[in-house]
C-alpha positions as MATLAB code, in Angstrom:
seq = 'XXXXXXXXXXXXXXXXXXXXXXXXXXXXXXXXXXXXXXXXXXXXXXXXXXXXXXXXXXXXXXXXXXXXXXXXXXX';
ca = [
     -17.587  -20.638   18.144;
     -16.815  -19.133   14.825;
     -16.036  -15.522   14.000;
     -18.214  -13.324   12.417;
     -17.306  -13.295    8.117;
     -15.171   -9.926    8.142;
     -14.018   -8.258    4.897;
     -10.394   -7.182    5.021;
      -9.129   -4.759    2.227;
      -5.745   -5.707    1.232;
      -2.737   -4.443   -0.865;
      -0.224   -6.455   -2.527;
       2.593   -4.839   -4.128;
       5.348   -6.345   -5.970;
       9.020   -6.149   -4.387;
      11.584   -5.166   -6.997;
      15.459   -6.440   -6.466;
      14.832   -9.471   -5.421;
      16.297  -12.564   -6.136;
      12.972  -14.540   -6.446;
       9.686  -12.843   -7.558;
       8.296  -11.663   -3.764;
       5.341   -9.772   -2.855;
       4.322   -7.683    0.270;
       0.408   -8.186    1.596;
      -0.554   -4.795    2.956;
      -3.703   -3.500    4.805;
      -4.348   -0.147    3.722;
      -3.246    2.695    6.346;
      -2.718   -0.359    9.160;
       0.258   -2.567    8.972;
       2.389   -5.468    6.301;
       0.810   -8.493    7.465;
       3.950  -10.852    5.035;
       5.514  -11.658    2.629;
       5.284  -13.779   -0.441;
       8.175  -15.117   -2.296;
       7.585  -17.808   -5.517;
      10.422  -20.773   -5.376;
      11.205  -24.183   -6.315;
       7.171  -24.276   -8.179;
       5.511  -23.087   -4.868;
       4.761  -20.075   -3.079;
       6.350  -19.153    0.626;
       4.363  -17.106    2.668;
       6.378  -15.449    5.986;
       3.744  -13.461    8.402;
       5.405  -10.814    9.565;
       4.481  -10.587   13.170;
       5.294  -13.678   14.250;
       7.798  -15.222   10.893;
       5.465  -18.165   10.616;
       5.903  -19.854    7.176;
       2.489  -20.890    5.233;
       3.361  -22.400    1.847;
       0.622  -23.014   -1.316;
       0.477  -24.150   -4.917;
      -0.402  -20.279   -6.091;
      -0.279  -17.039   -5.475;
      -3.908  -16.500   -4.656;
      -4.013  -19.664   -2.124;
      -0.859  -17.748   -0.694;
      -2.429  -14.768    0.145;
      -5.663  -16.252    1.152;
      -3.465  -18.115    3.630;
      -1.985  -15.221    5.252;
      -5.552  -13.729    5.470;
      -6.818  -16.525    7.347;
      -4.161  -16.711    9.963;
      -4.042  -12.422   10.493;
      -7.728  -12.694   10.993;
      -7.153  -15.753   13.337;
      -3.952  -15.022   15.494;
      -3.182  -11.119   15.053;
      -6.228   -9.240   14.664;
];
């Protein structure tokens, strides 16, 4: 069985001071559900619950990823 479609609201905000660029994927008023960070031409996501690692080819993929697998193993 699938899941009902569900829109999730996110934040990301940009993490200043670090070595590579990194970004923090936020739900509004709930929780950080990870982390981005952009190295070696690819894009390292690190859910923060669990410090799974999820990489993509861009940023957008990236956080799409971390969607999926809050939506699937958190929620």
């Amino acid at each position: 069985m699938s899941k009902k479609p569900e829109n999730i609201n996110v934040e990301i905000n940009e993490l200043k001071g670090k070595e590579n660029p990194t970004w923090e994927v936020i739900i509004p008023n709930k929780k950080t559900i990870g982390t981005i960070e952009k190295g070696s031409g690819r894009y390292r996501a690190t859910t923060s619950k669990t410090n799974n690692v999820l990489y993509a080819k861009s940023l957008e993929s990236s956080i799409n990823d971390l969607l999926s697998y809050f939506a699937l193993h958190e929620k």
